[in-house]
LOVEXTI-560081 format. One record per residue (C-alpha): residue number from 1; residue in three letters; x, y, z. Coordinates in steps of 0.001 Angstrom, whole numbers. Example, Ala and Ser with C-alpha at 12.3 -4.5 7.8 and 13.67 -1.06 7.14 Angstrom:
<site i="1" aa="ALA" x="12300" y="-4500" z="7800"/>
<site i="2" aa="SER" x="13670" y="-1060" z="7140"/>
***
This chain:
<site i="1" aa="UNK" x="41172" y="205318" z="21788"/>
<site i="2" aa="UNK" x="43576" y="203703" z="24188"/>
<site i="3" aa="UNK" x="42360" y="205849" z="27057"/>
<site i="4" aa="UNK" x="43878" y="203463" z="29935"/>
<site i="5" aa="UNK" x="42431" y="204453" z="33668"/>
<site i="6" aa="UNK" x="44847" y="201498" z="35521"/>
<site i="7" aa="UNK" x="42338" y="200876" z="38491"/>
<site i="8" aa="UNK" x="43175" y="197406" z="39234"/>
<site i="9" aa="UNK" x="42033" y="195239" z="36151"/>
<site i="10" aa="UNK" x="44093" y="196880" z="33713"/>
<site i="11" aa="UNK" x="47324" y="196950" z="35760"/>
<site i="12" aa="UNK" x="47729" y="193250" z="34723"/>
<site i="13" aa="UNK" x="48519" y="194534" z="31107"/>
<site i="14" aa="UNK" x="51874" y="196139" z="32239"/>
<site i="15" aa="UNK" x="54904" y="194760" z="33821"/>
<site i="16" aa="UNK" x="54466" y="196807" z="37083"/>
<site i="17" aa="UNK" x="51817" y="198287" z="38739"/>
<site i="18" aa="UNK" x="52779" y="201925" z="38861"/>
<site i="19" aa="UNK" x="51410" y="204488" z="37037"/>
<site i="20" aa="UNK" x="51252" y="208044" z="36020"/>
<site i="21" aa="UNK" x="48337" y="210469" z="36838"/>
<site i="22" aa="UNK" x="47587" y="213013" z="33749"/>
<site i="23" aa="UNK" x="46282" y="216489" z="34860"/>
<site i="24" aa="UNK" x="45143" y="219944" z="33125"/>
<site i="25" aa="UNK" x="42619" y="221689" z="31725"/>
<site i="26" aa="UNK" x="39488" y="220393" z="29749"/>
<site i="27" aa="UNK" x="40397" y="222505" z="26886"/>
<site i="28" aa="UNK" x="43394" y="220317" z="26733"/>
<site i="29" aa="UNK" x="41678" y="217053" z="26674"/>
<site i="30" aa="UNK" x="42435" y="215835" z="23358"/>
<site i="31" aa="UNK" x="46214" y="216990" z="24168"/>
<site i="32" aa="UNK" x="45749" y="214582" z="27237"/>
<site i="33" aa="UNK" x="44114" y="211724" z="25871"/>
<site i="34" aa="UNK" x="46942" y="211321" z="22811"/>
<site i="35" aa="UNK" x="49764" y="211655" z="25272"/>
<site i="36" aa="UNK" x="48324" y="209003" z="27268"/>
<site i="37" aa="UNK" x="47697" y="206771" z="24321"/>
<site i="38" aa="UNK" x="51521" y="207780" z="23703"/>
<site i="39" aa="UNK" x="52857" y="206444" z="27197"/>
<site i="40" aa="UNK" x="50594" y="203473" z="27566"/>
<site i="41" aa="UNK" x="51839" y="202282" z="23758"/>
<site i="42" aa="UNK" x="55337" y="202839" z="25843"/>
<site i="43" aa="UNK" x="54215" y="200386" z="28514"/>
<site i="44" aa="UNK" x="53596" y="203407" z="30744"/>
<site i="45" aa="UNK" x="50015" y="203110" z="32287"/>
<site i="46" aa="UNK" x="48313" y="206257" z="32683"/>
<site i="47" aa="UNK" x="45652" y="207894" z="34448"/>
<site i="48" aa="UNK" x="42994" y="210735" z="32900"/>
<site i="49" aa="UNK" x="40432" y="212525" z="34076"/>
<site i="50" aa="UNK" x="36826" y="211653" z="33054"/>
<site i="51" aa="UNK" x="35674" y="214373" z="29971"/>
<site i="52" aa="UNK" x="32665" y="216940" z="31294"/>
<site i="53" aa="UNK" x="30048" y="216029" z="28536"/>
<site i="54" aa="UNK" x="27271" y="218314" z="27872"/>
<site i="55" aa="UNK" x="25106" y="217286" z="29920"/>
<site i="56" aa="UNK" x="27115" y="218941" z="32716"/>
<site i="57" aa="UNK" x="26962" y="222288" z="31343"/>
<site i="58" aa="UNK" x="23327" y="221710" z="31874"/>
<site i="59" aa="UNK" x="23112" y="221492" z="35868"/>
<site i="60" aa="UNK" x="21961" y="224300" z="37764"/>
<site i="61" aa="UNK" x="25164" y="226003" z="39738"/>
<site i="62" aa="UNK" x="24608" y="224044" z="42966"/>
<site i="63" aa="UNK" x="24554" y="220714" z="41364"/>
<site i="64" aa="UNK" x="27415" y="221803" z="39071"/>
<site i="65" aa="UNK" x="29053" y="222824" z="42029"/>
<site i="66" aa="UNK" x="28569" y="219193" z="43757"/>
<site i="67" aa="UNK" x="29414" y="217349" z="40679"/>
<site i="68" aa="UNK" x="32605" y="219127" z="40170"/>
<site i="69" aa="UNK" x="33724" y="218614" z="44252"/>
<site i="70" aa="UNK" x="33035" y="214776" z="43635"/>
<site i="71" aa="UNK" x="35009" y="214773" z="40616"/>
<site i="72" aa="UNK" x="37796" y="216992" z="42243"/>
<site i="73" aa="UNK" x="37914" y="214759" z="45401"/>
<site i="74" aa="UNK" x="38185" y="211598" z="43972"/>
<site i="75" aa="UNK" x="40893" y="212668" z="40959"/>
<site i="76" aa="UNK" x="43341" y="213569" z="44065"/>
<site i="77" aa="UNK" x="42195" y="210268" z="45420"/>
<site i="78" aa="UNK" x="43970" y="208839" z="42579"/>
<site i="79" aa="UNK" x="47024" y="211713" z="42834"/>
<site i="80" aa="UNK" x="47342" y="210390" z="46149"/>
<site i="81" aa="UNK" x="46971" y="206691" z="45686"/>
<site i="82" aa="UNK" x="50449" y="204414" z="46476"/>
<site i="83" aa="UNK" x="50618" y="203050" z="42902"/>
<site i="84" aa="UNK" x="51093" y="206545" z="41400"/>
<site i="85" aa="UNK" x="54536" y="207373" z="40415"/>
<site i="86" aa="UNK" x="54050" y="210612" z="39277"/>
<site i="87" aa="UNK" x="51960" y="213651" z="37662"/>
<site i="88" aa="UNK" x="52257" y="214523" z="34512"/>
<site i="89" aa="UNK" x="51143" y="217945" z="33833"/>
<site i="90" aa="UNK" x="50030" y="218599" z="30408"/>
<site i="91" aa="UNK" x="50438" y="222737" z="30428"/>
<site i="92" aa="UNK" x="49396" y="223496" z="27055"/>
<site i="93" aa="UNK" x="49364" y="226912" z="25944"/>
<site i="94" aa="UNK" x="46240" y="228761" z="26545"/>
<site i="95" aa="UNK" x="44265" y="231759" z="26902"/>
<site i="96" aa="UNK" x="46770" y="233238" z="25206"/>
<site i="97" aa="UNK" x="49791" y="232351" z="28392"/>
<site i="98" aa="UNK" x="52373" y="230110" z="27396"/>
<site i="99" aa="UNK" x="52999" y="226997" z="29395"/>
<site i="100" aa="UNK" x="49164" y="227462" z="31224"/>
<site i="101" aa="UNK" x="48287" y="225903" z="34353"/>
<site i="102" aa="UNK" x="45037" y="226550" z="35626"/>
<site i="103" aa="UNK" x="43824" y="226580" z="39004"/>
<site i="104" aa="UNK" x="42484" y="222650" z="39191"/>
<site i="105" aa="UNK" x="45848" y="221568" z="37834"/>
<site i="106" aa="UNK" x="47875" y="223568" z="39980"/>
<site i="107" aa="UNK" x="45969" y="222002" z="43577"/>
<site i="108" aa="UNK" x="46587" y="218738" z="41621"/>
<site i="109" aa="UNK" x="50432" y="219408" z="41818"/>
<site i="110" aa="UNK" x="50370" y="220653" z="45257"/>
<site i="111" aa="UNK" x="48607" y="216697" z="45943"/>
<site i="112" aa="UNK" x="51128" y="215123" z="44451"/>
<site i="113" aa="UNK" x="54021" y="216989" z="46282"/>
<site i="114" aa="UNK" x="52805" y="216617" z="49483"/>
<site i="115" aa="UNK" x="52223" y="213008" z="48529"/>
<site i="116" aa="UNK" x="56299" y="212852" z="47426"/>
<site i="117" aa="UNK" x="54936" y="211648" z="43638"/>
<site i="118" aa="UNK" x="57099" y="212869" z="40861"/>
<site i="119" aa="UNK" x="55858" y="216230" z="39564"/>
<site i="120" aa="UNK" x="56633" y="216625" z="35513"/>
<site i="121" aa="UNK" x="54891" y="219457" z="33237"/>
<site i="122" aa="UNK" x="54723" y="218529" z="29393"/>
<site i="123" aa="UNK" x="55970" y="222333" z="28215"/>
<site i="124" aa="UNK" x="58164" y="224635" z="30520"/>
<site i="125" aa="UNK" x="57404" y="225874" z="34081"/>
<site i="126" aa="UNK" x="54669" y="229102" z="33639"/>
<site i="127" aa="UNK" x="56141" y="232320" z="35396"/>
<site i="128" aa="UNK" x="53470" y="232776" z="37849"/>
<site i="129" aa="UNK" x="54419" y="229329" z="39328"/>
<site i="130" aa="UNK" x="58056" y="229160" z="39137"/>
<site i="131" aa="UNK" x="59196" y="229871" z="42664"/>
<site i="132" aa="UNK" x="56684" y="226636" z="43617"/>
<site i="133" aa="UNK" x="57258" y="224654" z="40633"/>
<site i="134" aa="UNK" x="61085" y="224874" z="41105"/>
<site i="135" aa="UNK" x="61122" y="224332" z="45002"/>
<site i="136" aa="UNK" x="58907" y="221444" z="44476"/>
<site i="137" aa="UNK" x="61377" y="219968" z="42149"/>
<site i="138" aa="UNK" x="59251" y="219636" z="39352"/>
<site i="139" aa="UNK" x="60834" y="218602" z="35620"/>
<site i="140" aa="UNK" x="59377" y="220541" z="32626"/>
<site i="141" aa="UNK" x="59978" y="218040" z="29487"/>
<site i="142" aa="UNK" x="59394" y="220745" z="27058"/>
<site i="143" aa="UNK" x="57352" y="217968" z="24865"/>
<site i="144" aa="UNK" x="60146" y="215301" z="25392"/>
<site i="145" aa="UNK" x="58395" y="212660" z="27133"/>
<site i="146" aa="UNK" x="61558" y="210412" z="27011"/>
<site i="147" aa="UNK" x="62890" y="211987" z="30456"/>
<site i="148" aa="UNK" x="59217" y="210600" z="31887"/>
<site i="149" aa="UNK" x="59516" y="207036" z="30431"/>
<site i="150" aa="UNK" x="63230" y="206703" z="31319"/>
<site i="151" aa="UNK" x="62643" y="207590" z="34924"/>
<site i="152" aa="UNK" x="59528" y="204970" z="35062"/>
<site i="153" aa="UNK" x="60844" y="202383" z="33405"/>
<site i="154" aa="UNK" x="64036" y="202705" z="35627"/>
<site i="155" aa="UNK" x="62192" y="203232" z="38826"/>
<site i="156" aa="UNK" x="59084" y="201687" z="38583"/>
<site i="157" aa="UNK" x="59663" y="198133" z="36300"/>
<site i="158" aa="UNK" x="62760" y="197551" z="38521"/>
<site i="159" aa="UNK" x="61297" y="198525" z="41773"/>
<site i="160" aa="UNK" x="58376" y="195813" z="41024"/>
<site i="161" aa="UNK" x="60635" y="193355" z="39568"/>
<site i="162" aa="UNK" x="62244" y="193559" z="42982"/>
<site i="163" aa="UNK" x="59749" y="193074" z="44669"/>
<site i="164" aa="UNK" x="58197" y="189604" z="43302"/>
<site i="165" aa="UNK" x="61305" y="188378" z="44178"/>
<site i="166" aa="UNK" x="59945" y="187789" z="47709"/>
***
């Protein structure tokens, strides 16, 4: 499993040091790990959360509570970090709503707008979000990722190509 968190050793294994921050639910986790095997086989480092295993369904609600503030807090670290390009939302159906995007993944957007990062969802823009989604200028690839890659490669590779110039 090419599972590729690009915190500073790994970046070396790309031609630029951007990199794109995968969000969404834990129910989608398999969804997120094969799209970022995907990208990075595209030269497109990636970001993923860490899996809840079960031992953290076993803590009692205040350390679950803790655990999953840490977690939170240091994901949007990375959101907000400068080598982040953008977020790529993976908004799976779920629970029966098309195009879901829970409540963790939606604060993770709002981080990367206010940070000016790229905002892409893998599947269309849910209706509950729309207004936001749209005003925040976010891209729904409807499961083309090629839009995503195009806009790195262009961006990012040349913006760091650039720059070891000087």
């Amino acid at each position: 499993m090419e599972n590729t968190d690009t915190t500073d050793n790994n970046l070396t294994l790309y031609k630029t040091t951007r990199r794109v921050v995968l969000c969404g639910s834990m129910g989608a986790y398999s969804d997120i790990l094969a799209i970022s095997s995907h990208l990075n086989k595209l030269q497109v480092p990636t970001v993923v959360p860490e899996i809840e295993d079960e031992n953290v369904q076993r803590l009692s609600a205040n350390t679950f509570e803790d655990f999953k503030r840490r977690v939170s807090f240091q994901y949007l670290k990375k959101i907000r970090d400068p080598r982040t390009f953008a977020v790529l939302a993976v908004n799976v159906d779920r629970h029966g709503i098309p195009d879901y995007i829970g409540p963790n993944t939606f604060a993770e957007i709002a981080v990367a707008f206010a940070q000016s990062k790229k905002i892409y969802l893998l599947q269309g823009m849910p209706d509950d979000y729309t207004d936001e989604l749209s005003a925040w200028r976010t891209v729904p690839v409807h499961g083309n990722l090629e839009r995503l890659v195009g806009d790195f490669k262009r961006l990012c590779m040349a913006e760091d190509s650039q720059l070891r110039l000087f």
